[in-house]
GUNU-243918 format. One record per atom (N, C-alpha, C, O): x, y, z. Coordinates in steps of 0.001 Angstrom, whole numbers, plus 500000, padded with zeros to 6 digits. Layout:
<pts>
XYZ ...
</pts>
This chain:
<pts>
716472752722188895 717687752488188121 717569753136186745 716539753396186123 718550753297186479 718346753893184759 718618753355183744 719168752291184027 718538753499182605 718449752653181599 719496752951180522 719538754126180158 720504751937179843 721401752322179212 721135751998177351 721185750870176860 720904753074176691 720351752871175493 722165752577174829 723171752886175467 722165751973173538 723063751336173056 722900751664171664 721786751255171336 723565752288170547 723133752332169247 724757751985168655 725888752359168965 724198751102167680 725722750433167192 725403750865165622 724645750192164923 726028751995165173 726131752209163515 727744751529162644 728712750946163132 727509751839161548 728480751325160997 729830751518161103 730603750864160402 730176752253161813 731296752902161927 731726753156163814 732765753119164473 730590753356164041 730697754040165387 729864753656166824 729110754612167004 729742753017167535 728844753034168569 728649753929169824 729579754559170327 727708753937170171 727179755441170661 725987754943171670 724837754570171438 726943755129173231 725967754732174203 725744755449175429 726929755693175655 725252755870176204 724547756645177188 723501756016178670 723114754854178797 723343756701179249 722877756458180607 721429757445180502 721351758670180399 720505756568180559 719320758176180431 718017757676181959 718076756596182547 717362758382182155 716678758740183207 715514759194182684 715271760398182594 714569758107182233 713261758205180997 713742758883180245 714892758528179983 713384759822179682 713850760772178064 715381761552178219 716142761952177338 715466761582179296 716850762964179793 717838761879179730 718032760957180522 718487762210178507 720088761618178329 720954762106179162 720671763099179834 722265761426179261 723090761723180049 724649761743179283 724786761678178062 725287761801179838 726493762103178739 726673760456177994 726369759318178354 727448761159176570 727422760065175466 728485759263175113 729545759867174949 728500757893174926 730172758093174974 730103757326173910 729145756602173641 731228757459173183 731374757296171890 732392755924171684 733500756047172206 732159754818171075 733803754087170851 733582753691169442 732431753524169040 734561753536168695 734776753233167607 736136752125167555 737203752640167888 736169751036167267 736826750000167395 736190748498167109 735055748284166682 737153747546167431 736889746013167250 736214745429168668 735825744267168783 736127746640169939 735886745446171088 734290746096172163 733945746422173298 733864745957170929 732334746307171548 731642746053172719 730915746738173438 732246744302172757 731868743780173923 732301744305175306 731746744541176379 733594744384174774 734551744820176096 733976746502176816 733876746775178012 733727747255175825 733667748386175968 732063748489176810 731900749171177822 730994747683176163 729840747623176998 730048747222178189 729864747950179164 730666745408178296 730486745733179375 731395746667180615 731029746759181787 732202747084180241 732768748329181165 731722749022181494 731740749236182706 730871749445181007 729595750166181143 728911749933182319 728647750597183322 728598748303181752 727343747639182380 727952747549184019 727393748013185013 729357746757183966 730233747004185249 729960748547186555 729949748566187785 729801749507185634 729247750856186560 728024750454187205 728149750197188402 727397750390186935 726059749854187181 724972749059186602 724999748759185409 723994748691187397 722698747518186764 721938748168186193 721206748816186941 721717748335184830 720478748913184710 719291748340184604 719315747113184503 718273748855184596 716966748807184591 716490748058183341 716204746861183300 716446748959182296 716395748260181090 717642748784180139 718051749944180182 718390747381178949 718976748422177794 718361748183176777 717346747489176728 718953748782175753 717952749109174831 719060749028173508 719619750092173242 719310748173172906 720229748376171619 719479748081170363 718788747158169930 719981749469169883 719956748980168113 720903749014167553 721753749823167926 721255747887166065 722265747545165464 722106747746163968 721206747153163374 722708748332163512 722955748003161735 723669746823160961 724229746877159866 723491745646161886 724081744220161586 723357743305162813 722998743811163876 723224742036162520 722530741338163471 723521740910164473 724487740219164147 723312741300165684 724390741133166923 724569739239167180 723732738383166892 725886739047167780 725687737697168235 725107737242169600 724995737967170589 724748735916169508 723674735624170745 724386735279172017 723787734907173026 726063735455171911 726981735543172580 726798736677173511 726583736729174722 726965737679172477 727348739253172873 725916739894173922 725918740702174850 724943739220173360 723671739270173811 723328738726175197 722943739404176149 723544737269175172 723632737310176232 724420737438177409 724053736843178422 725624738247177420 726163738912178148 725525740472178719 725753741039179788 724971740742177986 723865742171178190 723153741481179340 723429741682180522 722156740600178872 720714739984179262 720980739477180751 720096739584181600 722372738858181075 722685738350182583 722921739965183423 722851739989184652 723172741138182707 724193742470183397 722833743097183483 722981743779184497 721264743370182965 720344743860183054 719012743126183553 718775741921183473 718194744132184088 716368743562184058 715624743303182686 714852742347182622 715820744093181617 715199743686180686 715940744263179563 716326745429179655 716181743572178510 716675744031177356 715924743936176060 715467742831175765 715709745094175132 715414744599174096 716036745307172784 716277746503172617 716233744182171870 717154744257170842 716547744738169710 715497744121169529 716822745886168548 716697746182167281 717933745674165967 718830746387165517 717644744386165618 718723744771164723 718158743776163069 716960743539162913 718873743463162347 717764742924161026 717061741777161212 716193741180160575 717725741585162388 717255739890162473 715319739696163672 714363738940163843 715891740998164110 714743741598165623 713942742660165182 714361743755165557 713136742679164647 712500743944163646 710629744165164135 709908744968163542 710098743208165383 709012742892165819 708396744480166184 707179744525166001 708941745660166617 708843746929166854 708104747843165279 707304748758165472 708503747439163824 708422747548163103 706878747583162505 706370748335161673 706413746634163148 705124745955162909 704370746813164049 703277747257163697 704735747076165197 704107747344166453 704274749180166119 703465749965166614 704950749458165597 704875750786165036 704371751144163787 704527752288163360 703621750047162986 702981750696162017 704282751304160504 704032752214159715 705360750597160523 706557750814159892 707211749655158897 707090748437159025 707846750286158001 707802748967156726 708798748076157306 709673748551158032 708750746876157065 709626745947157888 711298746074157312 712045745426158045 712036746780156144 712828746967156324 713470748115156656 714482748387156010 713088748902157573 713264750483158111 714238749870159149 713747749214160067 715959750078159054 716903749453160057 716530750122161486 715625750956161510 716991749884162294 717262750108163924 717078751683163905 716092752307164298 718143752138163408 718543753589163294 717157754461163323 716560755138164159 716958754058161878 715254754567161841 714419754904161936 713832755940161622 714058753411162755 712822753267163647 712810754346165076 711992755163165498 714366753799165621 714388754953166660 714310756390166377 713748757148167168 714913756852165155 714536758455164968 712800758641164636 712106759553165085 712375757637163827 711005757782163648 710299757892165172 709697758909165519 710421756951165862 710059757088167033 710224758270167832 709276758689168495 711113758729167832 711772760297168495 710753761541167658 710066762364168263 710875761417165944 710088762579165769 708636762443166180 708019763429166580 708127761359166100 706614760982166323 706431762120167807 705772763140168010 707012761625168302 707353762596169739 707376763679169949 706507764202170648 708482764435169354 708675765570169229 707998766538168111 708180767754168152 707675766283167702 706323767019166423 705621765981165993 705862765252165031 704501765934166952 703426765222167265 702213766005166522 701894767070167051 701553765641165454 700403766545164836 701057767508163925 700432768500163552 702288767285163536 703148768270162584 703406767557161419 703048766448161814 703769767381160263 704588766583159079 705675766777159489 705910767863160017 706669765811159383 708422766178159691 709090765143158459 708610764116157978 710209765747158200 710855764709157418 712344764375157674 713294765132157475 712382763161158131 714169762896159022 715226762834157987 714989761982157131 716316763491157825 717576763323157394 718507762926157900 719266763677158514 718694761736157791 720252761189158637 721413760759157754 721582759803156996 722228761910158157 723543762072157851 724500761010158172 725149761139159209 724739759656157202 725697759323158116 726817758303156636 727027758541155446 727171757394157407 727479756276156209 726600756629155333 727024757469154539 725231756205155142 724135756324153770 723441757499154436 723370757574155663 722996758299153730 722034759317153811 721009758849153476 720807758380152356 720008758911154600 718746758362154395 717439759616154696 717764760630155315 716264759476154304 715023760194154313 713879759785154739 713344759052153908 713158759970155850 711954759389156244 711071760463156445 711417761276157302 709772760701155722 708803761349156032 707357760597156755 706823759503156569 707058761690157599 705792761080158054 704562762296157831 704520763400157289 703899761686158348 702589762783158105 701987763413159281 702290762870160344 701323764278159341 700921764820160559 700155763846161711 700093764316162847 699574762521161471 698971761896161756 700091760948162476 699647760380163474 701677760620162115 702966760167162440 703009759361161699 704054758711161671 701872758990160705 701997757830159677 703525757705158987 704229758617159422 704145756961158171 704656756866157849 704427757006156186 703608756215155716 704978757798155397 704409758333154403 705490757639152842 704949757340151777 707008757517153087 707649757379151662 709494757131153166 709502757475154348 710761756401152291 711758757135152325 712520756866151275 712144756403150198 714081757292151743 715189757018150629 716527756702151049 716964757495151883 717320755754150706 718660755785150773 719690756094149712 719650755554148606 720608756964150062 721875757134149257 722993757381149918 722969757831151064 724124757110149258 725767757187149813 725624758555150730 725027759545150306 726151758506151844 726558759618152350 727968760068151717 728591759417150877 728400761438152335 729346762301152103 730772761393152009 731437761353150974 731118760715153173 731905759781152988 732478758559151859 733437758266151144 731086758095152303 730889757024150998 731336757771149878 732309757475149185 730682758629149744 730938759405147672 732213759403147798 732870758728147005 732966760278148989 734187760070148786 735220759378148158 736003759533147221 734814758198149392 735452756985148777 735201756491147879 735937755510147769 734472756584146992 733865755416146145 734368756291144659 734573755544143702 734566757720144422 735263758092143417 736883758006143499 737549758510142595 737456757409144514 738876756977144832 739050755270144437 740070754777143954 737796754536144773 737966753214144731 737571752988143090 738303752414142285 736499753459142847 736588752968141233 736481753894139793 735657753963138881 737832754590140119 738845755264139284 740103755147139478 740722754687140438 740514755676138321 742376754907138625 743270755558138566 744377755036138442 743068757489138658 743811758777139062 743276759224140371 744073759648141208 742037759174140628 741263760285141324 741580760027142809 741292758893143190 742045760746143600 742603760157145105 741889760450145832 741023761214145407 741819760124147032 741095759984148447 741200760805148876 742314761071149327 739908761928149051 740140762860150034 739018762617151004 737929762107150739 739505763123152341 739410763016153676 738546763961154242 737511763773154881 739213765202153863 739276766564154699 737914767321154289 737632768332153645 737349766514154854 735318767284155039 735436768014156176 734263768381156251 735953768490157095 736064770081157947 737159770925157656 737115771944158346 738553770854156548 739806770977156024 738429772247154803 737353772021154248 739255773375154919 739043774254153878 740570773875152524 741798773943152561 739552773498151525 740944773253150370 741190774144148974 740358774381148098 742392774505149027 742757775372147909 741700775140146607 741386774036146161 741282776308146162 740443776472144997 740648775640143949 741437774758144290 740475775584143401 741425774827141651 742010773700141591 742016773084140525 742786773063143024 743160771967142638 742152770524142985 741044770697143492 742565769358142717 742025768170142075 741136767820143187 740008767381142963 741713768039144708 741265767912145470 739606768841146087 738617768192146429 739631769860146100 738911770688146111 737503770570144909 736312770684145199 738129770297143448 737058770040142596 735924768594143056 734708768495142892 736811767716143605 735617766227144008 735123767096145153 733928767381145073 735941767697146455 735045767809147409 733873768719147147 732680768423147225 734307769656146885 733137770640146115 731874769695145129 730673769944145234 732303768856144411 731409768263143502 730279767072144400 729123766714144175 731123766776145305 730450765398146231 729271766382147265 728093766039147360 729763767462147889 729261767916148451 727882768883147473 726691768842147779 728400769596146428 726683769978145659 726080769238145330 724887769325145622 726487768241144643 725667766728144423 724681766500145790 723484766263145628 725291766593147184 724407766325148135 723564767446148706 722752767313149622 723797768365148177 723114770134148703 722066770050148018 720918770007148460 722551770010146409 721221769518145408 720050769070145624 718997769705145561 720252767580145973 719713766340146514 718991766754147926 717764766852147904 719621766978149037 718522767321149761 717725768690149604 716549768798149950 718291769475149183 717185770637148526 716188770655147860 715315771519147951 716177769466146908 715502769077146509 714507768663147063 713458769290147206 714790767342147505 713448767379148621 712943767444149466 712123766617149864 713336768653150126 712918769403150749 712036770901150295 711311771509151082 712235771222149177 711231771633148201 710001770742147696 709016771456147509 709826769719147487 708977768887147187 708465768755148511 707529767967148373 708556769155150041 707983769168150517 708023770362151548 708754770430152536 707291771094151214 707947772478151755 706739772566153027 706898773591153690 705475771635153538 704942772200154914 706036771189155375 706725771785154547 706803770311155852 707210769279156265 708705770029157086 709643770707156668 708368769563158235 709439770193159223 710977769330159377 711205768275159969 711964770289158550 712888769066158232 714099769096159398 714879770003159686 713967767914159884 714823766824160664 715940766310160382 716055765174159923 717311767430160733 718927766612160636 719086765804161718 718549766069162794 719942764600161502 720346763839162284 721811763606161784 722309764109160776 722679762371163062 723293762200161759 724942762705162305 724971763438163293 726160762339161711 727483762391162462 727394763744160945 728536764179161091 727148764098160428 727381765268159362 726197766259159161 726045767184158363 725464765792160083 724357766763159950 724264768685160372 723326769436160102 725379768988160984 725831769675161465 726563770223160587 726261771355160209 727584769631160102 728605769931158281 727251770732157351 727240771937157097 726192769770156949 724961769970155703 724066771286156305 723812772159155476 723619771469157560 722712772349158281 723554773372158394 722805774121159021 724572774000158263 725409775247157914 725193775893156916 725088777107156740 725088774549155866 725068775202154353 723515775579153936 723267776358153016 722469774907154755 721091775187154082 720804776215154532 721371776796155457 719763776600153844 719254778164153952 717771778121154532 717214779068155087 717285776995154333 716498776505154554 716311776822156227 717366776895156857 714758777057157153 714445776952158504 714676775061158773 713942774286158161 715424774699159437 715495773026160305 716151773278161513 716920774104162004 715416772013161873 715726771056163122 716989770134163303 716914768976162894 718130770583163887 718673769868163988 718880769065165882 718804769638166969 719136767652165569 718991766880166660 720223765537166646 719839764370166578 721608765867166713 722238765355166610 721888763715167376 722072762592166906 721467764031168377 721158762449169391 719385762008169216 718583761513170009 719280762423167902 717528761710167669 717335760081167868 716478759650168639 718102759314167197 717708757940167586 718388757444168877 717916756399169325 719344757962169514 719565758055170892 717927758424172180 717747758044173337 717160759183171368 716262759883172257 715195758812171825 714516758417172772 714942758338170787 714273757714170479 713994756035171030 712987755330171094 715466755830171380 715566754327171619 715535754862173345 715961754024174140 715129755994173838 714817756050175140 713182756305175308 712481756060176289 712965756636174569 711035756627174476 710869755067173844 709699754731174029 711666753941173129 710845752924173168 711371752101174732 710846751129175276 712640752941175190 712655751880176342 711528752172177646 711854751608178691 710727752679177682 709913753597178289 708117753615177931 707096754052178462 708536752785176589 707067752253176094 706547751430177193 707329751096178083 704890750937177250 704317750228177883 702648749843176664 702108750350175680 702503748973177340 701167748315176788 699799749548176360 698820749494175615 700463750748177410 699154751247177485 699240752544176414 698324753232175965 700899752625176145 701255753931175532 702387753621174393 703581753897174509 701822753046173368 702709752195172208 702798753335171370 701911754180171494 703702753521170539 704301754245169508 702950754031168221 703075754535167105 
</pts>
């Protein structure tokens, strides 16, 4: 049977059918009825094991509706963080995270890498060649800045249009331009401060930011997707 990994971000949930590491198509919902939408899922078939991580602590409702539809489930979210410890990882590194940490450990194994995930918050995780876990960082993503120079100012308006090319000069164009070097800056930055370190986009904008760098990277749009399929796939004998 195969195993249905589950990643619930702030905005968006993002779930799949995989066959040990080999994902399968992704499907995306964004809405109020999470439940409903899983189990439509689970309804296709039994899986084997699922595997969810959350950026909010799920209810024990919602949960156990999973736990009766599967063989084994196990949960990442602030409240379920026991993986954290078992990976050698600071106990507040969210769901998201852990699974991309887990994914690069994997995929540049004996390399330094450093993860960028593009999303709501832009976050930074470096590890060391060893997969240690070395430093990270959070800040507003692209969005967020957005909004947040619309919400607390009392001219400056809401712009949207992050794939929208916008006329030079006007009001609009000056924030997007400004939100966006502010973040070119910022990860250039350190990514200079660590220049052997093999850098890792992730991320619903990572694709937008990896256009503009000049920089050699990795981009891996479905990293903590791949990731939360190597911990569903863990065993006693072969731990992260």
């Amino acid at each position: 049977m195969a195993n249905l990994l589950i990643d619930i971000g702030n905005k968006v949930l993002k779930a799949v059918w995989a066959d040990g590491i080999t994902l399968g198509k992704i499907y995306r919902y964004q809405g109020e009825k999470n439940t409903r939408f899983i189990l439509d899922m689970l309804e296709q078939e039994r899986p084997s094991k699922v595997v969810v991580s959350s950026s909010y602590v799920l209810d024990k409702a919602f949960l156990n509706m999973i736990e009766k539809n599967c063989d084994n489930l196990t949960v990442i979210d602030p409240q379920r963080n026991t993986l954290n410890e078992e990976m050698k990882l600071p106990a507040h590194l969210g769901a998201d995270r852990v699974a991309a940490v887990t994914a690069s450990r994997f995929l540049f194994k004996g390399k330094k890498c450093c993860i960028y995930d593009f999303g709501t918050m832009i976050t930074m995780d470096s590890l060391d060649a060893s997969g240690n876990y070395v430093e990270g960082f959070i800040s507003p993503g692209f969005i967020s800045r957005l909004r947040s120079i619309n919400r607390y100012s009392r001219n400056l308006p809401l712009v949207m249009a992050v794939d929208t090319e916008l006329e030079e000069g006007t009001l609009e164009y000056s924030i997007k331009e400004g939100v966006e070097s502010g973040i070119m800056f910022e990860i250039q930055g350190r990514m200079a401060e660590n220049p052997d370190c093999i850098a890792v986009f992730t991320g619903g904008d990572s694709i937008y930011f990896a256009k503009r760098i000049k920089n050699s990277i990795f981009v891996a749009c479905n990293l903590v997707l791949m990731g939360l399929a190597l911990i569903a796939g863990r065993n006693e004998q072969n731990k992260f």
